[in-house]
Biotite code that builds the C-alpha atoms (Angstrom):
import biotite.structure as struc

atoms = struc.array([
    struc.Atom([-1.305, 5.922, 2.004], chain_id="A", res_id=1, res_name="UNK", atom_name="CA", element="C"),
    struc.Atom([-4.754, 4.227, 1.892], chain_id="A", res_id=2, res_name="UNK", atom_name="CA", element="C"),
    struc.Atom([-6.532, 3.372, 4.977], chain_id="A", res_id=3, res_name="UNK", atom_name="CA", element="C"),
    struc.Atom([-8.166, 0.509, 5.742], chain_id="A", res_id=4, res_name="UNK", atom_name="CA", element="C"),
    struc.Atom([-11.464, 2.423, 5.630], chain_id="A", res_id=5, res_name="UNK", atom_name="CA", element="C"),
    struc.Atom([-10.792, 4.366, 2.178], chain_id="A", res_id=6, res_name="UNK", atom_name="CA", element="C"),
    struc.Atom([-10.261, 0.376, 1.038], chain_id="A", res_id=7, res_name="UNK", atom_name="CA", element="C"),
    struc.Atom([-14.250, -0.281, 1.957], chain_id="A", res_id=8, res_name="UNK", atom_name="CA", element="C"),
    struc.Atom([-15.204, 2.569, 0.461], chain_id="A", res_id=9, res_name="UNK", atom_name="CA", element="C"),
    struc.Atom([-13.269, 2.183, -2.643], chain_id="A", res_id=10, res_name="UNK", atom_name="CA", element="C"),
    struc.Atom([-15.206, -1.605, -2.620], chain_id="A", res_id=11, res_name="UNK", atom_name="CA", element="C"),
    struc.Atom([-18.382, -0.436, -2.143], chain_id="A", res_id=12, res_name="UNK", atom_name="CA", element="C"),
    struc.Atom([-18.190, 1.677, -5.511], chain_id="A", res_id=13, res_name="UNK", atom_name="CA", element="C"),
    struc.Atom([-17.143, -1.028, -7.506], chain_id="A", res_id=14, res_name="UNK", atom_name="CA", element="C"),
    struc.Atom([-20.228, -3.115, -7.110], chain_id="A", res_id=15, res_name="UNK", atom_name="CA", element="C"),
    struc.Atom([-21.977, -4.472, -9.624], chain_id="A", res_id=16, res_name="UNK", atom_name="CA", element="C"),
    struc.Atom([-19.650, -2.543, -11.928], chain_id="A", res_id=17, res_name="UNK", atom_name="CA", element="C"),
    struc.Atom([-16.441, -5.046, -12.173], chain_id="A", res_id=18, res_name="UNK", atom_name="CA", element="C"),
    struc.Atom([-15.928, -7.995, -13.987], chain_id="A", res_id=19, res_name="UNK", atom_name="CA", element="C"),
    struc.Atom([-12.974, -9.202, -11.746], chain_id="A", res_id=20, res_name="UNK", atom_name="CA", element="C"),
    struc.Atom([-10.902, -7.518, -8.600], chain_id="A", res_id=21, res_name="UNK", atom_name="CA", element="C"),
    struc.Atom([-7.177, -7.957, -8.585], chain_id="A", res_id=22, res_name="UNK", atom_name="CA", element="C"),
    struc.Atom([-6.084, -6.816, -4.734], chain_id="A", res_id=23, res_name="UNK", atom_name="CA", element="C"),
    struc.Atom([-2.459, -5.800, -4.238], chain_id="A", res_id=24, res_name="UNK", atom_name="CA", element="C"),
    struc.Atom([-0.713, -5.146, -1.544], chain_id="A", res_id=25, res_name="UNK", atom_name="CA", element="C"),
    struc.Atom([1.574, -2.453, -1.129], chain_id="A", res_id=26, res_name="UNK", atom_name="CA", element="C"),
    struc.Atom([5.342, -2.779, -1.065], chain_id="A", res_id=27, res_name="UNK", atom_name="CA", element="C"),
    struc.Atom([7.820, -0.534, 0.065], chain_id="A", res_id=28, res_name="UNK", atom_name="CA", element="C"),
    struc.Atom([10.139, -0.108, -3.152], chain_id="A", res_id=29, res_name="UNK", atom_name="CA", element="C"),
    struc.Atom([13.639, 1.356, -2.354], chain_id="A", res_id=30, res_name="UNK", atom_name="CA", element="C"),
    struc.Atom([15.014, 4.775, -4.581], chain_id="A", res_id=31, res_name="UNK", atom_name="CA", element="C"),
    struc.Atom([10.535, 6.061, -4.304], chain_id="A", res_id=32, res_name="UNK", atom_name="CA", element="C"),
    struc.Atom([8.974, 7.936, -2.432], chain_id="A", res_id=33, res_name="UNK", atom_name="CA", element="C"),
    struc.Atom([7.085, 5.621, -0.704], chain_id="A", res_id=34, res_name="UNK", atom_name="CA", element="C"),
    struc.Atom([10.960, 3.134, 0.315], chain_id="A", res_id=35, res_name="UNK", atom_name="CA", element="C"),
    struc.Atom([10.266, 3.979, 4.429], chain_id="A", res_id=36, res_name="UNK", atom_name="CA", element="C"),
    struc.Atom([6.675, 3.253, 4.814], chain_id="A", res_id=37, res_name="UNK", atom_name="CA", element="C"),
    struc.Atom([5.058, -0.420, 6.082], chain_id="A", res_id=38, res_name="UNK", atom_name="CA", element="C"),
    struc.Atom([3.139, -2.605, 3.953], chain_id="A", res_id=39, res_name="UNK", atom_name="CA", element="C"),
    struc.Atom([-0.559, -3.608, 5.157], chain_id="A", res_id=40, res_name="UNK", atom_name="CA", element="C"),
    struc.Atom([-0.437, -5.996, 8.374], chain_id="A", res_id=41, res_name="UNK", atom_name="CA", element="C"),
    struc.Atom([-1.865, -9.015, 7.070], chain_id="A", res_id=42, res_name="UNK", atom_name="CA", element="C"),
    struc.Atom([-4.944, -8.846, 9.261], chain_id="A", res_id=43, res_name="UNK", atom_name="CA", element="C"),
    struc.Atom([-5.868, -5.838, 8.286], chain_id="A", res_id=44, res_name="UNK", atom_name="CA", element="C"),
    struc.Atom([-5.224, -7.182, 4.430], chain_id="A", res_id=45, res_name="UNK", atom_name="CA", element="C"),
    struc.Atom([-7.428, -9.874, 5.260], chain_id="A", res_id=46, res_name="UNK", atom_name="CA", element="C"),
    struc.Atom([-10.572, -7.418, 6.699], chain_id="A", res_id=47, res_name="UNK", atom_name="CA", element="C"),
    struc.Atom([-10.429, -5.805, 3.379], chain_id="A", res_id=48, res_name="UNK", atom_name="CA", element="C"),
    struc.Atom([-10.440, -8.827, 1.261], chain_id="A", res_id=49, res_name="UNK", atom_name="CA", element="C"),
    struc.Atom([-13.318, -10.596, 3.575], chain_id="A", res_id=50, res_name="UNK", atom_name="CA", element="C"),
    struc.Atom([-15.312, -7.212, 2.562], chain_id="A", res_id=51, res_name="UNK", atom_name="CA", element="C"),
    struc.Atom([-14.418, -7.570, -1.182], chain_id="A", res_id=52, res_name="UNK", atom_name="CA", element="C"),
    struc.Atom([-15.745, -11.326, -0.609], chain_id="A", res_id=53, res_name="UNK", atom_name="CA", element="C"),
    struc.Atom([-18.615, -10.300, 1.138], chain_id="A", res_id=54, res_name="UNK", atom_name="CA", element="C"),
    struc.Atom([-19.752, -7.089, -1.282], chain_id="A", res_id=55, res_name="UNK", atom_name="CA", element="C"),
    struc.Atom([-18.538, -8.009, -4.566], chain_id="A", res_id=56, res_name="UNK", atom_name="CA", element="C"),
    struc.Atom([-19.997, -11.236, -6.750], chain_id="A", res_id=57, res_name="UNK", atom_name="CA", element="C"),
    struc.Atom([-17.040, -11.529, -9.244], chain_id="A", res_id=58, res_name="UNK", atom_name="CA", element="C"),
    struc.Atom([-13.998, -13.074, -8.740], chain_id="A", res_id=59, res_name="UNK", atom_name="CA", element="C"),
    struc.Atom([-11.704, -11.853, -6.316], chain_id="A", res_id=60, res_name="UNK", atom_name="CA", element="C"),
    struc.Atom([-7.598, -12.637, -6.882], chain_id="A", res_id=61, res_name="UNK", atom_name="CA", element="C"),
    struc.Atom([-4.561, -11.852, -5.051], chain_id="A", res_id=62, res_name="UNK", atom_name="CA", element="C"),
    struc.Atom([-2.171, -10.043, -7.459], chain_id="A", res_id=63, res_name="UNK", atom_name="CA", element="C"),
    struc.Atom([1.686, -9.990, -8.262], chain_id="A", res_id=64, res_name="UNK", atom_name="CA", element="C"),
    struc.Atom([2.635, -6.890, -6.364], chain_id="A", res_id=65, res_name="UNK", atom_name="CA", element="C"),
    struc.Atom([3.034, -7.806, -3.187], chain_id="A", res_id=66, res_name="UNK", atom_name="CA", element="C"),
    struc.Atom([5.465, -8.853, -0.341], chain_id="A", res_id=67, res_name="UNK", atom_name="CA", element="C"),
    struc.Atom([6.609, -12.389, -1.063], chain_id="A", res_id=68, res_name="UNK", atom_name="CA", element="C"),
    struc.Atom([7.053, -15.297, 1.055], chain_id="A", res_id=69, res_name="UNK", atom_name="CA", element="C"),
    struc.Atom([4.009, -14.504, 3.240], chain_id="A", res_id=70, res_name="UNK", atom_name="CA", element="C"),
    struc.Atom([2.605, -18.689, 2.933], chain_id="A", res_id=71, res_name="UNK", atom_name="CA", element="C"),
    struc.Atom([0.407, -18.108, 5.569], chain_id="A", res_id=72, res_name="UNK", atom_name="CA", element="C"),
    struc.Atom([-1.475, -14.892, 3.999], chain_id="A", res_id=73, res_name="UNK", atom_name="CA", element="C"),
    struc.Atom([-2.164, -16.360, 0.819], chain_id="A", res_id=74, res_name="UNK", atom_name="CA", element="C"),
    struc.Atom([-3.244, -19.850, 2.041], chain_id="A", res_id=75, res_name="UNK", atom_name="CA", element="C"),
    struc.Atom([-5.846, -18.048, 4.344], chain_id="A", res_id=76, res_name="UNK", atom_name="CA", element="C"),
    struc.Atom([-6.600, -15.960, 1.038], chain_id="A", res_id=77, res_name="UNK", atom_name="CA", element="C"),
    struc.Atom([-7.335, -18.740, -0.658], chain_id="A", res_id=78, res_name="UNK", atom_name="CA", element="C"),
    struc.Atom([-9.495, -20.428, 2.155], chain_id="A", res_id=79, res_name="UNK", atom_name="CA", element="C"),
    struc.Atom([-11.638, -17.489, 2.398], chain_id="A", res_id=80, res_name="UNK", atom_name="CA", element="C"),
    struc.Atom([-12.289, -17.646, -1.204], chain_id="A", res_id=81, res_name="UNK", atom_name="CA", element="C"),
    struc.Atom([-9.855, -15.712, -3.407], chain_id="A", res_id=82, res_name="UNK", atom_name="CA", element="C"),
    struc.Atom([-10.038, -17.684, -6.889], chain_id="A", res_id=83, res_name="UNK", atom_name="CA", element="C"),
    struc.Atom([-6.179, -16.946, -7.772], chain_id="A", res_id=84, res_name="UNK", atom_name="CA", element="C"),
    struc.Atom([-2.490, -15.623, -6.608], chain_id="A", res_id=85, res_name="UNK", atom_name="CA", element="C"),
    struc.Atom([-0.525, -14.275, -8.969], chain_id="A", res_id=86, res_name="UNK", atom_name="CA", element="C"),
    struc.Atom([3.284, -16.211, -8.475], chain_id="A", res_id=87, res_name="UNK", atom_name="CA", element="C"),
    struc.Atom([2.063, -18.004, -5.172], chain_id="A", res_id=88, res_name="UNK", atom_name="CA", element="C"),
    struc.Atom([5.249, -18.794, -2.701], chain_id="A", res_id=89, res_name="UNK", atom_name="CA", element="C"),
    struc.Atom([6.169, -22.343, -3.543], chain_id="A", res_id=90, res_name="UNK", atom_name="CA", element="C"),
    struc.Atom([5.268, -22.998, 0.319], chain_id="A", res_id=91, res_name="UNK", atom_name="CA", element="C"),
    struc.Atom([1.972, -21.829, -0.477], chain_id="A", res_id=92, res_name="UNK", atom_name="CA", element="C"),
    struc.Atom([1.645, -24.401, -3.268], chain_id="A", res_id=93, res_name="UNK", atom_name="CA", element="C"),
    struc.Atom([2.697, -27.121, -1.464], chain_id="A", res_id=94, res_name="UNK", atom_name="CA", element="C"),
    struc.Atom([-0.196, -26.465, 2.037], chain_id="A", res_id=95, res_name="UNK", atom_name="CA", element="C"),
    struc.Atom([-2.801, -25.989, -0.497], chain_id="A", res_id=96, res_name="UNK", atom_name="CA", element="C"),
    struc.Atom([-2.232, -29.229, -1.974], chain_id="A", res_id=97, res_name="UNK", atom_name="CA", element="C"),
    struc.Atom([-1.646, -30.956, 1.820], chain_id="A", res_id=98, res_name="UNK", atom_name="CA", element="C"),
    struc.Atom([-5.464, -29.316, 2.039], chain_id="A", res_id=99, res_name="UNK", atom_name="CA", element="C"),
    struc.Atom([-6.488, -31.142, -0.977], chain_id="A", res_id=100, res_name="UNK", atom_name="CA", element="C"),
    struc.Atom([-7.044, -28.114, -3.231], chain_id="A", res_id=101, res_name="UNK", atom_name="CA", element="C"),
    struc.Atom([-6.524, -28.888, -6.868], chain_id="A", res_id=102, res_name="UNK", atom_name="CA", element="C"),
    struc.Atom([-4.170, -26.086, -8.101], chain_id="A", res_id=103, res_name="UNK", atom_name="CA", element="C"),
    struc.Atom([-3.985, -25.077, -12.146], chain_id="A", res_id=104, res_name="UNK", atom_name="CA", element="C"),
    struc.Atom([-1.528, -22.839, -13.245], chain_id="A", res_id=105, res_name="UNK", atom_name="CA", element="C"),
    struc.Atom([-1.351, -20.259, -15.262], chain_id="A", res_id=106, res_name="UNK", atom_name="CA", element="C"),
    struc.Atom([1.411, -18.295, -17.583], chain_id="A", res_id=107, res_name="UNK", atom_name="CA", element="C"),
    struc.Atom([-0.972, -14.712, -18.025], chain_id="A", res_id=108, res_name="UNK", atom_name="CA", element="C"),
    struc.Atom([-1.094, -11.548, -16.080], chain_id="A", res_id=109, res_name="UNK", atom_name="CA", element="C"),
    struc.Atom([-2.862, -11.741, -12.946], chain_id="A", res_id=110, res_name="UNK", atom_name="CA", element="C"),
    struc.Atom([-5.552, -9.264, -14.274], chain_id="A", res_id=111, res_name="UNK", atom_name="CA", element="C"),
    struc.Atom([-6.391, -11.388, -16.704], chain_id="A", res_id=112, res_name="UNK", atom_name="CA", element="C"),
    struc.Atom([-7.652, -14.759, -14.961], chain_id="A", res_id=113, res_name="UNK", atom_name="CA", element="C"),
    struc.Atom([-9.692, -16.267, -17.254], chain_id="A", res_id=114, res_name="UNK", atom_name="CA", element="C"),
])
């Protein structure tokens, strides 16, 4: 699995050469290989995507494949700038709009935001 450090890397070589960045987070699917390992702690999630905020000048969006139900990750996702989240928890939907954040939704694949 991908550290937190190949993440940065992996950032840095997409500058200047992506239109959009679509960060998922893994999730541990039962009958693969991969059923027994731990998705990303949330803060370290969140040190990646401040870097993709920081490096990259396109938009940066929170994609489908991830663990679900995690309101307070993709509200602080959004307040550190993410433009989108793919199937936001309905949770989710309702803080942002308590924060006054004016929501549009949209029936398309999360890579495909605009």
């Amino acid at each position: 699995m991908a550290s937190n450090d190949d993440a940065i890397r992996a950032i840095k070589l997409l500058v200047g050469k992506i239109a959009a960045l679509v960060l998922l987070i893994h999730v541990p699917t039962r009958g693969t290989p991969m059923q027994g390992s731990s998705p990303l702690q949330e803060e370290t999630f969140l040190q990646v995507l401040d870097h993709a905020l920081a490096k990259l000048s396109c938009p940066v969006i929170l994609g489908c494949m991830r663990p679900r139900g995690r309101v307070r990750l993709e509200v602080e996702a959004v307040k550190r700038g993410v433009e989108g989240i793919a199937s936001p928890a309905a949770g989710t939907v309702e803080e942002l709009r308590k924060m006054g954040y004016e929501l549009e939704r949209r029936e398309v694949c999360c890579a495909l935001h605009r």
